[in-house]
C-alpha positions in Angstrom: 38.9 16.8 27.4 37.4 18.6 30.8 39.6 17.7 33.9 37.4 15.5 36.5 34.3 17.5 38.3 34.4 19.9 34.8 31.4 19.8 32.4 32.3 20.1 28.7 30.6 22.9 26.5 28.1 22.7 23.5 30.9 24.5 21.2 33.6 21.8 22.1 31.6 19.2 21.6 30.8 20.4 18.9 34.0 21.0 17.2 35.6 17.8 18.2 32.4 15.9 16.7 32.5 17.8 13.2 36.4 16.9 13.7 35.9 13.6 13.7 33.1 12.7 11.2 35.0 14.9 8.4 37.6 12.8 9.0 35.5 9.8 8.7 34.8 11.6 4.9 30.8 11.8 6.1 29.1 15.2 4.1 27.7 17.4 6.6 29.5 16.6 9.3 28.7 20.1 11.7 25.0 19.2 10.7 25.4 16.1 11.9 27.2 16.9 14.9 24.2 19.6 15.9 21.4 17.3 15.0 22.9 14.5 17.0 23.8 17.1 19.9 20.3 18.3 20.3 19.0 14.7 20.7 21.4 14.0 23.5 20.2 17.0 25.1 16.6 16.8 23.7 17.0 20.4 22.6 16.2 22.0 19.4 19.4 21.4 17.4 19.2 25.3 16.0 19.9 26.5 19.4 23.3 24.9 19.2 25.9 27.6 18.0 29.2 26.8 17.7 31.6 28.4 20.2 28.8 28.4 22.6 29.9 28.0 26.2 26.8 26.5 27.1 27.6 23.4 29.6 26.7 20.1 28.4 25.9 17.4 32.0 28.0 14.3 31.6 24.9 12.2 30.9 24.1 14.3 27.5 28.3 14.4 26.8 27.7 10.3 27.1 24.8 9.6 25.5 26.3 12.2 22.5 29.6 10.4 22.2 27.5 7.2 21.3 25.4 8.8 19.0 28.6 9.9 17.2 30.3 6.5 17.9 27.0 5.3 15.5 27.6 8.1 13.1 31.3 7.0 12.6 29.6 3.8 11.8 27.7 5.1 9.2 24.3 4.3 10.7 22.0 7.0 9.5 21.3 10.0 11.5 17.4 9.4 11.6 17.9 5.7 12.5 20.2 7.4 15.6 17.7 9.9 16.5 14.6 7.5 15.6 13.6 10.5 13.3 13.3 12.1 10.5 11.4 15.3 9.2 9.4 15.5 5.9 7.2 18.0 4.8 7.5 19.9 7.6 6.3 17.2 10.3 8.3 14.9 12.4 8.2 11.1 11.3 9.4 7.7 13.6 12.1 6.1 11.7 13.6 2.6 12.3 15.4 0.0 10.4 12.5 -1.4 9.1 11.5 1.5 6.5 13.0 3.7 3.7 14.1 7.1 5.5 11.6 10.3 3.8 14.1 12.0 1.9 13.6 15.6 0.7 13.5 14.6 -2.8 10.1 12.5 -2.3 8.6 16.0 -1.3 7.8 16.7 -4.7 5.8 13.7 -5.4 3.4 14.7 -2.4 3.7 18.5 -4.4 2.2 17.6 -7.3 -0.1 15.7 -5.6 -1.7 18.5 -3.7 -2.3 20.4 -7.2 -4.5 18.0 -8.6 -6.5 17.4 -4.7 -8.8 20.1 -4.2 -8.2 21.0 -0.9 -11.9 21.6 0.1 -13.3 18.4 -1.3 -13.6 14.6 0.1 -10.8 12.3 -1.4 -9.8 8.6 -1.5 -6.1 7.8 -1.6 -4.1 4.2 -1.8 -0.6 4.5 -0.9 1.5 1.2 -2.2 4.0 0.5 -0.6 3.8 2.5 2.2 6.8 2.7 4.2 6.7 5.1 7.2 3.6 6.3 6.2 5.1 9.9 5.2 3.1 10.6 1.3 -0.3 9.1 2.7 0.2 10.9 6.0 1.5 14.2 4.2 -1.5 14.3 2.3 -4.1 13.5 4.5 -2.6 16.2 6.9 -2.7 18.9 3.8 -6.2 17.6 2.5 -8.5 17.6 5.9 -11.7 15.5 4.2 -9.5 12.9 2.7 -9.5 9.4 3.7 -6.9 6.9 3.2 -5.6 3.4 2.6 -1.8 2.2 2.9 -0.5 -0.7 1.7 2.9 -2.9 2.4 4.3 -6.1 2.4 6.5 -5.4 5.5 4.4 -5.8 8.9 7.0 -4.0 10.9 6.8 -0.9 8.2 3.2 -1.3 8.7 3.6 -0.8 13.0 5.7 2.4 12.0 3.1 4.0 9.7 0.6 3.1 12.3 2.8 5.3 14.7 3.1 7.8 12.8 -0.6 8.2 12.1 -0.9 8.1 15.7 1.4 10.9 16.5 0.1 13.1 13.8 -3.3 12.5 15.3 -4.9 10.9 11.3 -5.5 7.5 12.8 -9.3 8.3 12.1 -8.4 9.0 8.8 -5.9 6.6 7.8 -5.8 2.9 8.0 -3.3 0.0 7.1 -2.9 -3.2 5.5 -0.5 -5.8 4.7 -0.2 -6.5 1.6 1.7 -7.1 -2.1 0.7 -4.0 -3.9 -2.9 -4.5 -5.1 -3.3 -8.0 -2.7 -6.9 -7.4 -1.0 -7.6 -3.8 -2.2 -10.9 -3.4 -2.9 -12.6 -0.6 -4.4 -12.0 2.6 -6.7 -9.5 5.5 -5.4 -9.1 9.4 -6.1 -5.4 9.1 -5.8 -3.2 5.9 -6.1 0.5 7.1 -5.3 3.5 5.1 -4.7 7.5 5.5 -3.9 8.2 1.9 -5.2 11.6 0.1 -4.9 13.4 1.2 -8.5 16.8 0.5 -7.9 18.9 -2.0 -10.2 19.6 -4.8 -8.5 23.2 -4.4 -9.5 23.3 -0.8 -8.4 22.4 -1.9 -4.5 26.3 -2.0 -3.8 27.3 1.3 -5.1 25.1 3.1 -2.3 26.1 5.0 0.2 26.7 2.4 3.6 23.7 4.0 4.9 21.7 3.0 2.4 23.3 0.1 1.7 23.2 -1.5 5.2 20.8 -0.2 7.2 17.9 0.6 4.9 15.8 -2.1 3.8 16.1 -3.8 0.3 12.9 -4.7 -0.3 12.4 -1.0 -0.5 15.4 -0.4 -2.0 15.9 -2.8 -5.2 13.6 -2.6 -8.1 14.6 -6.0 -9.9 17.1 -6.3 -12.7 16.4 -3.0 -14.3 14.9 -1.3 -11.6 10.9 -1.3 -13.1 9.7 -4.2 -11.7 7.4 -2.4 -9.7 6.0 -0.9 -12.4 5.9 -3.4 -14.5 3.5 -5.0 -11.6 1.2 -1.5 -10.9 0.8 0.1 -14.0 -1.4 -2.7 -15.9 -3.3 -2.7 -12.7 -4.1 0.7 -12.2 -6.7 1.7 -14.1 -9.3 -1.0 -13.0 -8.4 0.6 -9.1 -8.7 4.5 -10.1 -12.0 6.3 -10.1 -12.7 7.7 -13.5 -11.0 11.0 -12.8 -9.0 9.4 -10.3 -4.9 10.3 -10.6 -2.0 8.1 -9.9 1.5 9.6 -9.1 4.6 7.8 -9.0 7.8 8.5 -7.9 10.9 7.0 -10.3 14.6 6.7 -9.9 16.9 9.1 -12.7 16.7 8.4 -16.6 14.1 6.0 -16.0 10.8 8.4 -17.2 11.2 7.3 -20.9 10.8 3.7 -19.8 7.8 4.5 -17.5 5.9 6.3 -20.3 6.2 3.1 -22.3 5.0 0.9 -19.8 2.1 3.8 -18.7 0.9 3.7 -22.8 0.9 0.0 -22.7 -1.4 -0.2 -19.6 -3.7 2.3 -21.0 -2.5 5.4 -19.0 -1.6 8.9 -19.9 0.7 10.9 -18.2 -0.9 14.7 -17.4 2.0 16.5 -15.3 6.1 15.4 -14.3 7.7 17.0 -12.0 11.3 16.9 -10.7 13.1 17.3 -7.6 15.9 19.5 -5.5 18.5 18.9 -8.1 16.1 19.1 -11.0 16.3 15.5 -11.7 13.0 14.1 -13.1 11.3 12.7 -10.6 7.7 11.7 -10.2 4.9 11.3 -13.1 1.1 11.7 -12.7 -0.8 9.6 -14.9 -4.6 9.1 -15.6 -6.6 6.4 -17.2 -7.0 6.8 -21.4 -10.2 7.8 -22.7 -10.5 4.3 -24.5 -9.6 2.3 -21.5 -12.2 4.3 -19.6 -15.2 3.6 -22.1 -14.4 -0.3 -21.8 -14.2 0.3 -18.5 -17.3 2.3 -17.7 -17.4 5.1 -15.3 -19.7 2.9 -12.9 -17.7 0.0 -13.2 -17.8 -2.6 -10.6 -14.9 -3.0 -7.5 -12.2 -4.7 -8.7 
């Protein structure tokens, strides 16, 4: 510790951080320890080297020992730094919404692939958390227009933030709701991250997940499709007649989603999977039969 009048340095800070948290068994403890650095000093966290003799003031050396404090804690690192990046753009966080992870990026992937980029679109996002898929999209596809659904008005205020700060509030708008509750209308793309994790399965998370992110988001009923069970009989009366939906699923559960998807009258076009090649999203469109009894100028639902 510095003597009284002495201002510590980024590399001890550092390294006593990193200490700490690996002893606490956290993953990435010198990630951590940077990321949570570089809020306390509102810095980029990159610039943070370790070794570096750079002085840290005592207000930053405070404000980072209660970030760590939180860390030790088990509080997730984007509920400490309100943050969280996805898709290369910076998203609020709180404890009311599912933290973007990495592994959703995919979903917003194949997305792009089927939305030409120079052509209008209409996208429904159901259960819309922090806003990051409808957001992503709308920020990658510059004529689309979209609609985002959830049941949580608090997640709601944070997409509606976001959508601020990543200046689409013009293109983007908000509702609360219980999946298809008070949609009207026929979309280009419908695409959801649902809740799909077994019940049972909620206490086996990590603490991070566990108890600070939301369960509504988080549990998917008994067996983890409930969600699905709910959207996929519904979709096809919502989807234009080339219209797409894409769903993102939890692991081993694509055999049970094609089921449901046949039932409903869907088809799935494309799959995809995510960083650990774990299959992870499904695109589906409406089957040619259902479509017919439809009719391709069918009425708003």
């Amino acid at each position: 510790m510095p003597t009284l009048g002495e201002q510590e340095t980024v590399g001890a800070l550092l390294d006593r951080a990193t200490r700490h948290l690996r002893q606490a068994g956290l993953e990435s403890p010198r990630l951590d320890a940077r990321v949570l650095l570089g809020n306390a000093m509102q810095c980029d966290p990159s610039s943070l080297l370790p070794g570096s003799s750079k002085p840290v003031s005592p207000a930053q050396a405070a404000r980072f020992d209660t970030l760590i404090e939180g860390r030790l804690n088990r509080r997730p690192v984007s509920h400490l730094t309100g943050r969280r990046e996805f898709f290369g753009r910076a998203f609020r966080v709180t404890p009311d919404v599912l933290d973007p992870r990495p592994d959703s990026e995919c979903v917003v992937e194949l997305a792009l692939r089927h939305l030409a980029a120079g052509a209008p679109a209409r996208i429904l996002d159901l259960g819309t958390g922090t806003g990051c898929l409808l957001l992503t999209l709308l920020a990658e596809r510059p004529l689309a227009q979209g609609l985002g659904i959830d049941v949580s008005k608090a997640a709601l205020a944070v997409a509606g933030d976001n959508a601020v700060a990543l200046n689409l509030r013009d293109r983007a708008s908000f509702a609360q709701g219980e999946w298809f509750s008070g949609v009207k209308g026929r979309f280009d793309l419908i695409i959801s991250n649902p809740p799909y994790i077994p019940s049972e399965d909620i206490h086996g998370l990590a603490p991070e997940v566990r108890n600070h992110e939301p369960r509504l988001a988080l549990d998917g009923g008994q067996d983890g499709l409930g969600p699905y069970r709910i959207m996929l009989p519904q979709l096809a009366a919502y989807l234009k007649p080339e219209g797409i939906t894409i769903l993102e699923h939890g692991q081993g559960q694509e055999a049970s989603i094609a089921l449901l998807a046949e039932q409903s009258g869907l088809e799935i076009i494309a799959t995809t999977t995510d960083l650990g090649g774990i299959n992870r999203g499904v695109a589906l469109k409406t089957a040619p039969c259902v479509k017919k009894a439809l009719g391709n100028d069918a009425g708003t639902p």
